[in-house]
N, C-alpha and C positions, 0 to 999 in steps of 0.2 A: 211502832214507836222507835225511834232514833238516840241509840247511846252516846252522849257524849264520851270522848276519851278521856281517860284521866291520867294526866305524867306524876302526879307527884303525888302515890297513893298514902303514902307513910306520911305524908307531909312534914317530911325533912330529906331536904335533892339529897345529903347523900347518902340514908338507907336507901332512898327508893334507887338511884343509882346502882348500888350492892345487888338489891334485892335484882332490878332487874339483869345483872350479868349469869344468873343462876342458870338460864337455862343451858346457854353459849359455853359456859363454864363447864357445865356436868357433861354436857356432850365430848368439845375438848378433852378435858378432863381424862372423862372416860376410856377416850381413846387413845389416847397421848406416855397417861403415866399409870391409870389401873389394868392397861390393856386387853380392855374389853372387845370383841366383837361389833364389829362398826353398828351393826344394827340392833342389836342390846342398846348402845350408846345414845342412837338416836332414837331410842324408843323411852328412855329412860329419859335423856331430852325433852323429847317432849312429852311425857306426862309430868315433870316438874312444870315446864312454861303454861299446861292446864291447868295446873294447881293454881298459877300465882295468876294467870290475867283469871281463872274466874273468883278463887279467894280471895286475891288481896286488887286488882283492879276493878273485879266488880261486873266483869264483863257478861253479859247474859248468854245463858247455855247455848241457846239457840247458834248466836254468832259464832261459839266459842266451837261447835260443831263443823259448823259450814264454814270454819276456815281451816282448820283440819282436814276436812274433806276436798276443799278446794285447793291445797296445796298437795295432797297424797297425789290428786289427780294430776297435776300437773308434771310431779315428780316421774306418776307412770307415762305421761304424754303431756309432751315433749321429750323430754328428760330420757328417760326408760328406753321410751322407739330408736332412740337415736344409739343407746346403749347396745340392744339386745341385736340392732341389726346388723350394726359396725361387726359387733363379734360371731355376726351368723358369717359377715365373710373372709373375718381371721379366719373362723374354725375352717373356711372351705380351702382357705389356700393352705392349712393344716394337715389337712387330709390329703390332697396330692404330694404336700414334702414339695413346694418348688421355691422354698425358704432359703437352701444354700443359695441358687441362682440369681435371685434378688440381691442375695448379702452379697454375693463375688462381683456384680454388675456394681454395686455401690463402691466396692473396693478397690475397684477397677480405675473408679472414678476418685477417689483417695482412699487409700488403706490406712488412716489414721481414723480413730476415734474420737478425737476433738474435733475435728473436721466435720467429721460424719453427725457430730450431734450441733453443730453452727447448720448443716445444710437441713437436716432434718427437724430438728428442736425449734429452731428459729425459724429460718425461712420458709421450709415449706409448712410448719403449723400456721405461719401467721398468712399465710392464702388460704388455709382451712377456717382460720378467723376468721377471716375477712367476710368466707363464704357463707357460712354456715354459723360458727359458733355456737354457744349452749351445750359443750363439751366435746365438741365436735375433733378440735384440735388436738387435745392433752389422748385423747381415744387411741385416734389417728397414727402419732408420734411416739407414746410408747409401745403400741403394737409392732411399728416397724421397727425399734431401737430393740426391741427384744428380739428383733430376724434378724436384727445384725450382731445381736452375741451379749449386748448389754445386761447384765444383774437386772432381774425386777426392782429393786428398790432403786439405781441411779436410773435405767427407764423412766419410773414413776415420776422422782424426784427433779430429774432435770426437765422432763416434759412440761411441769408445774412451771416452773422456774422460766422455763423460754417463753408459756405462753402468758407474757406481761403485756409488754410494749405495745401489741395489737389488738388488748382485747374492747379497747376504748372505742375503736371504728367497725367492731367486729359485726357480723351477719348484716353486710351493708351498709353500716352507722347507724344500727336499732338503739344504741344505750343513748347516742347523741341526738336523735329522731324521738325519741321518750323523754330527756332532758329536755329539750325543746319545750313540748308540749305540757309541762309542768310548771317552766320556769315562764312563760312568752319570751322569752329570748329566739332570735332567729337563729335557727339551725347551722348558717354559714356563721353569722361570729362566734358560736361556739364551736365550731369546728376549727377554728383557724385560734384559738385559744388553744385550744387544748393540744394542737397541731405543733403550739410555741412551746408545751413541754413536753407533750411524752418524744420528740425525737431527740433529747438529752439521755432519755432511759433506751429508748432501741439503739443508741450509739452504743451503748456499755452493757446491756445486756449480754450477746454473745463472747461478751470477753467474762461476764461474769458468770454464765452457765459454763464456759470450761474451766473456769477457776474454781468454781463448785464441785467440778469433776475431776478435778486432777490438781489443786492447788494453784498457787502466782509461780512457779519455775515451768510449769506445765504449761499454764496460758501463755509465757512469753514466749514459748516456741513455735504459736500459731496466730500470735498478735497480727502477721497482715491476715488474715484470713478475716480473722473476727473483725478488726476494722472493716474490711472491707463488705462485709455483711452488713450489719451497724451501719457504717457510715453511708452506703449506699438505697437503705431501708430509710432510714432517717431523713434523709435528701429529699427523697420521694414521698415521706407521708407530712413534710413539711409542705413543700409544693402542690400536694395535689388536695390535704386541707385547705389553705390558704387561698388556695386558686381556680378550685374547683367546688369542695364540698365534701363531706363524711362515707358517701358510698363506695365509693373507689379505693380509698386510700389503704388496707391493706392490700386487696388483690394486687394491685400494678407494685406497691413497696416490694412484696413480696415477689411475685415477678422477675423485680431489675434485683434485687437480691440476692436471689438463686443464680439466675445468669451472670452477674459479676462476678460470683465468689467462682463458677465454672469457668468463668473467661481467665479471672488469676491462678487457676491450679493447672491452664494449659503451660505456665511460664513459670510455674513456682512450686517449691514444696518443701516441709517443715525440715530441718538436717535428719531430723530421728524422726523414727514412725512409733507414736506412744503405747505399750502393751496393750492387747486386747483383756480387759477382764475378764472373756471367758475363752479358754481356751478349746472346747467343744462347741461344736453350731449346738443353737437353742432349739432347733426342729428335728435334727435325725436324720438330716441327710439328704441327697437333691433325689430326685424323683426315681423311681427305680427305671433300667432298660432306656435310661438318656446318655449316652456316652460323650455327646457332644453337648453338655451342659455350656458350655462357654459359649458357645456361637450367637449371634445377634438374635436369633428365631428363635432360642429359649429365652435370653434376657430378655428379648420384649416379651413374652407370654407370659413369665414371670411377674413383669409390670404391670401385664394387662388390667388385676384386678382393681388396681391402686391407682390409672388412669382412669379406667371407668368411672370409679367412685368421685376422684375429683371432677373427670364433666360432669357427672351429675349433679355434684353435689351443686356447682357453681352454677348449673341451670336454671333448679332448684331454689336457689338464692334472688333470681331475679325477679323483680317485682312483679312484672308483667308474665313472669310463667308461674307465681303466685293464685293472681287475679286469675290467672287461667283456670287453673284446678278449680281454687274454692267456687268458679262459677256451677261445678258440677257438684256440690255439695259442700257446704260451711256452716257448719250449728253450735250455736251456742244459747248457754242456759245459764241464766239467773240464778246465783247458788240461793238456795233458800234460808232464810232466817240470819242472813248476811247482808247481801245486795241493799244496798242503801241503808242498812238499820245501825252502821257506824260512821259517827260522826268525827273527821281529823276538826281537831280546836287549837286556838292560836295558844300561843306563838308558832306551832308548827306550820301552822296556815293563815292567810288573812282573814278569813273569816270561817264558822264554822260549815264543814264539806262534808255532807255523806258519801261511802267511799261503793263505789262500784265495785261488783263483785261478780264477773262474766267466765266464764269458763265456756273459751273456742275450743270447739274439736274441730280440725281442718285435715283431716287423715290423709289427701290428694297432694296437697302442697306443703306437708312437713316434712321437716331436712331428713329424717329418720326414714321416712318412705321414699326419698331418692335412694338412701344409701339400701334399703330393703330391694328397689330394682340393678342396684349396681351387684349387689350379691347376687341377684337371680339372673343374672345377665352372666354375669362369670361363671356362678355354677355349671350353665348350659355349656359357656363356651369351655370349661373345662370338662365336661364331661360328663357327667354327675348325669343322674336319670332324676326324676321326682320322684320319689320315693327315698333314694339317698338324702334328696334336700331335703325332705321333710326329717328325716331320720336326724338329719345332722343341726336343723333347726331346734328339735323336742329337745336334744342335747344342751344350745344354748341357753334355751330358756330355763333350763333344769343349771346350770352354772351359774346364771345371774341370777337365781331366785333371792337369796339374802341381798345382794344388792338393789335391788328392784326395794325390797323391802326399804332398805338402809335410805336411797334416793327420795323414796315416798316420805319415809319417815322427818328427812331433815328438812324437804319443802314445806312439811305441813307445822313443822317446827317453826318456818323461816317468816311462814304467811301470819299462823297466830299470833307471832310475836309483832308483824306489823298491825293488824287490826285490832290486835288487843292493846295497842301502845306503848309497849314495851319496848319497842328502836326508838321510840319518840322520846323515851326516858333517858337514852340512852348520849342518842343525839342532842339535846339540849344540856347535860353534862360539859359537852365535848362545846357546847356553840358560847357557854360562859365563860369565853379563856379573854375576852378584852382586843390586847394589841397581839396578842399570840393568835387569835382567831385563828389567820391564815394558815397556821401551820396543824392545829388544831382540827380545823373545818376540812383538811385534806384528809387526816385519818378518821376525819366522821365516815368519810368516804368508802375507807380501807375497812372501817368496820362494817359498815352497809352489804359490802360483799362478802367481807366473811360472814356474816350470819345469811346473807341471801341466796349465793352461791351466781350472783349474775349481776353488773356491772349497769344491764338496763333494771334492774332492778332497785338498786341502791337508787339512782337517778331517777326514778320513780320514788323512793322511799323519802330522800333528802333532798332532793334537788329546791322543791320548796323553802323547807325551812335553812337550805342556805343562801339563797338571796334574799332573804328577810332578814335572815342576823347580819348580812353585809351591808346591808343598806342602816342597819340600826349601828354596826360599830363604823361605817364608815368608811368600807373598804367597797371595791366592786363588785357588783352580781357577779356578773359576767366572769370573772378570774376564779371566786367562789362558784359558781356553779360548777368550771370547766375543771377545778380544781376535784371536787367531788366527784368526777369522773378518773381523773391522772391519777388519786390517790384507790381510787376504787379498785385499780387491774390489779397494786401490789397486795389485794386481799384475796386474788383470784385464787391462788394456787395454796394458801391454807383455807380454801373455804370447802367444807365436810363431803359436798358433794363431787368436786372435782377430783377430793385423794379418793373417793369409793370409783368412782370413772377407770380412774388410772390404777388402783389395783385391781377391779376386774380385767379390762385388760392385759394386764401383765401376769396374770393367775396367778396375784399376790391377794388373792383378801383374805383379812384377817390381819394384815400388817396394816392397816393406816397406820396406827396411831408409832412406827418409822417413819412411813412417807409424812408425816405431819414434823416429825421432830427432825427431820432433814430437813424442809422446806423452811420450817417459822423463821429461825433467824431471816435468812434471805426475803422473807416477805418482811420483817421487822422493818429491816435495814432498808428497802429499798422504798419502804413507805415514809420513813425518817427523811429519806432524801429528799422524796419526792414534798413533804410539807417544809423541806429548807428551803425547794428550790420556789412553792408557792410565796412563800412570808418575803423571799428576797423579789420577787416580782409585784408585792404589794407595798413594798415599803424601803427598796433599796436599790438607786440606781448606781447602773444603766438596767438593773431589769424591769425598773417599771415602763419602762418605753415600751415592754413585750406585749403588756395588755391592750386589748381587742377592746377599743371603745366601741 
C-alpha cells in the first residue's frame, strides 16, 4: 500500500510550517547556542523529526524506518569513505612530520596568508569540487590550511565559505545532471543559466573569504590577487557553461585560476605580509635527519601525497572509469518498507509519484576508495610497512568514530524528513510569496541544502516543485529551477554535515556549533544576494535578457 504525503498536517500552513522547522531547529539549535556534541545533536534531531512525521504526519513505521536506515547508510557510504580515508592520509603525512616542508614550499610561493587561503580555499578546492565533491573539498582545504599554521576554527570556517561558487557544477555537474532529470529541462540550458549567475559570486567570493579573515583594510591589500582569482574562475565557468556543458566547468575554472593568480605573484606582491596566526608550525617540525628540507627533492615529496590524491581523485571522477569499476561489481537494494510505498502529491508534483528508494553500493568506483589508494600509495612511497598502516588506519577510525556517528545521524535526519514530507512543508511556505517568488524560490534552494547537506540533493528535493510554482506565478522554469541550484551552494557551508567534515579534519570536534556561528551570517548574506540577483533577472531589465529561453 502507497502513503500519500501529507503537507498540511495541522491544517493551518502556518503551524504545520512551525511544526515542521522543529527538527532543523533542535539540531541547529543544539549545536549552535546549547553547545551540545554534534552527535548528541543530531541524534536528538532526529528522534524529534520521528516523532512528528510518524505522530503528526502519519507516516507509517515501516517507511518511517527504511528511511533512517537509508540515510545512516548513505552518511557511512559515501559520506563516511570519503571522510575516514581523506584522514587515514592526513594522519600518514602526520606521522613522518613532512608538514613544515609543504608549509615552507607554499610560502615560498607567497608568504602571506590571504594569499595562501585565495589559492587554497578557492582555487584549488574548487578542482576538488569539480572532481569529486560530497565533501571532498572543505576535507581537503582545511587539512592543508591547518599545515600551514591556520587556527582550526578560521581552517574550518573559511574552507566553508570558499566552497560556494563551485559547488553547483561539482563531481562533474551531478547536482545539474539530477536537476535535469527531475525538471525535463535539458541539462545545457541549465547549465548556461546557472552559468549566468553563480560567476557574479565566484567574482566576490575570494575578496570575501579574506575579508572574513582579516576584515575590508586586510582584503584591500590583496584585492589584485583576489580579482584575479575571481575574475579569472568566473571567465571560465561562464564560457565553458555556456559553451560546452556542466562537466568541466570547475576543473578547467579552477585550472586557469590557480595559474593566473601564479602567473601574477611572479610580478607582484602585497606592500605588507599579513601576520601568521600561529606562530608555531601546527605539526612539530620537518622530518628528523633532513637537513636539506628546502631543496626541490624534499618539496616535491612533501607534495607527493597531495598530488596523488588529486590524480586520483580526478580519474575517479570520470565517467568512463566509473562504468569501469561498477562493471566489476555495483549492487543495489530496494530499501524495504520504503521503495515505492511513498507517494510525492501535488503541488509538489504533477501528479501523484511513488518515490524510489535504491540504495547503490559501488565500493570500486567511489571517490572515497580513490582517495583510500592515494593513501596506500603514499604510505608505501613513504615508507610505512603494513602493519604501521594498518596501525595508523585502527587510529583513524577510532578518531572519527563520533563523527561517523554525527554524519549518519544528520543524513538519516535529512532523508526522513524528505519522505516523510516535511521539506515539502517547508518548500511550499517558501513557493506562496506571489511576485517575490523569485527571490523566495532561490532560498527554497538555500534551505534544501542546509537540511540536505548536498546541492544534488536539494535539486532532487525541489527542483520539481519549482517549475510548477513558476509556470503557475508566471515566471520561468528554467531561471527557477537554475535558481534553486545558485541559491542552493550558499547553504553548503551551514549544512550540519559539512561543519562535522571540517571539524574532524582540523581535530576540532566538538566545536561545530563556532564553525556554525562563524559561517551563518556569510551563508545568510550571500544567499540574500543571491535571491536579489534572481528576482532582478526575472523582472528587472537589462537582467532579464540573462535568462536562458
Amino acid at each position: 500500500m502507497v502513503w500519500p504525503q501529507i503537507y498540511d498536517p495541522l491544517h493551518n500552513r502556518l503551524f504545520s510550517t512551525l511544526l515542521a522547522t522543529l527538527p532543523v531547529g533542535v539540531l541547529l539549535g543544539g549545536i549552535a547556542f546549547f553547545r551540545m556534541r554534534a552527535h548528541l545533536a543530531a541524534l536528538l534531531g532526529l528522534a524529534v523529526a520521528a516523532f512528528i512525521a510518524l505522530a503528526v504526519y502519519r507516516m507509517p513505521a515501516p517507511a518511517a524506518v527504511g528511511a533512517m536506515a537509508d540515510g545512516a547508510a548513505y552518511g557511512f557510504f559515501p559520506i563516511g569513505w570519503i571522510v575516514i580515508n581523506l584522514l587515514f592520509l592526513y594522519q600518514l603525512t602526520v606521522e613522518k612530520g613532512w608538514f613544515s616542508i609543504l608549509r615552507e614550499s607554499v610560502t615560498r610561493v607567497t608568504p602571506d596568508p590571504r594569499i595562501q587561503v585565495i589559492l587554497v580555499a578557492f582555487s584549488f578546492g574548487a578542482f576538488f569540487e569539480g572532481a569529486a565533491g560530497f565533501g571532498t573539498p572543505v576535507a581537503v582545504t582545511a587539512a592543508i590550511l591547518i599545515q600551514l599554521g591556520f587556527k582550526p576554527l578560521s581552517a574550518a570556517g573559511l574552507s566553508l565559505i570558499a566552497n560556494t561558487a563551485p559547488v553547483a557544477f561539482g563531481a562533474l555537474g551531478t547536482p545539474i545532471i539530477a536537476l535535469g532529470g527531475v525538471t525535463g529541462i535539458d541539462i545545457h540550458v541549465l547549465s548556461a543559466m546557472i552559468g549566468r549567475q553563480l560567476p557574479f559570486f565566484s567574482l566576490i567570493v575570494p575578496f570575501w573569504v579574506v575579508w572574513a579573515m582579516v576584515g575590508w583594510r586586510g582584503m584591500l591589500g590583496v584585492w589584485p590577487a583576489a580579482l584575479t582569482a575571481g575574475g579569472s574562475f568566473a571567465t571560465v565557468q561562464f564560457l565553458v557553461s555556456n559553451f560546452h556543458g556542466p562537466w568541466l566547468v570547475d576543473i578547467l575554472a579552477a585550472l586557469v585560476s590557480l595559474g593566473a593568480v601564479l602567473l601574477l605573484l611572479r610580478g607582484w606582491s602585497p606592500k605588507t605580509v599579513w601576520p601568521r596566526e600561529n606562530a608555531v608550525p601546527s605539526d612539530g617540525g620537518v622530518e628528523p635527519g633532513v637537513p636539506g628540507a628546502r631543496r626541490p627533492t624534499f618539496v616535491l615529496r612533501a607534495w607527493m601525497p597531495w598530488i596523488l590524491l588529486s590524480v586520483l581523485v580526478f580519474l575517479w571522477g570520470v565517467p568512463q572509469v566509473k562504468t569501469f569499476f561498477d562493471s566489476f561489481g555495483s549492487f543495489s537494494f530496494k530499501v524495504a518498507g520504503l521503495h515505492e510505498r511513498v507517494a510525492r502529491m501535488p503541488p509538489v508534483v504533477p501528479h501523484p509519484t511513488p518515490e524510489k528508494a535504491i540504495f547503490v553500493l559501488s565500493l570500486l568506483s567511489a571517490t572515497g576508495t580513490g582517495i583510500l589508494c592515494a593513501a596506500l600509495l603514499s604510505g608505501v612511497l613513504m615508507g610505512f610497512s603494513p602493519v604501521k598502516l594498518v596501525r595508523v588506519y585502527a587510529g583513524t577510525l577510532y578518531r572519527v568514530r563520533h563523527s561517523l556517528v554525527t554524519i549518519a545521524a544528520m543524513l538519516a535526519l535529512g532523508t526522513l524528513t524528505r519522505y516523510g514530507g516535511i521539506d515539502a512543508t517547508l518548500g511550499l511556505a517558501l513557493a506562496r510569496t506571489g511576485s517575490l517568488y523569485p527571490f523566495f524560490g532561490t532560498l527554497l534552494g538555500w534551505l534544501g541544502v542546509a537540511l540536505t547537506g548536498s546541492d544534488t540533493a536539494s535539486n532532487v528535493l525541489f527542483g520539481s516543485l519549482q517549475t510548477i510554482t513558476a509556470r503557475q506565478t508566471g515566471f520561468s522554469p528554467v531561471l527557477m529551477s537554475a535558481a534553486n541550484s545558485t541559491g542552493g551552494v550558499m547553504g553548503k557551508m551551514i549544512d550540519a554535515q559539512s561543519i562535522v567534515v571540517a571539524s574532524t579534519v582540523t581535530n576540532w570536534y566538538g566545536h561545530e556549533g563556532s564553525i556554525l556561528r562563524f559561517v551563518f551570517f556569510h551563508s545568510i548574506a550571500l544567499a540574500i544576494l543571491a535571491g536579489l540577483l534572481v528576482q532582478a533577472q526575472a523582472s528587472l531589465a537589462p537582467f532579464t535578457r540573462m535568462v536562458v529561453h
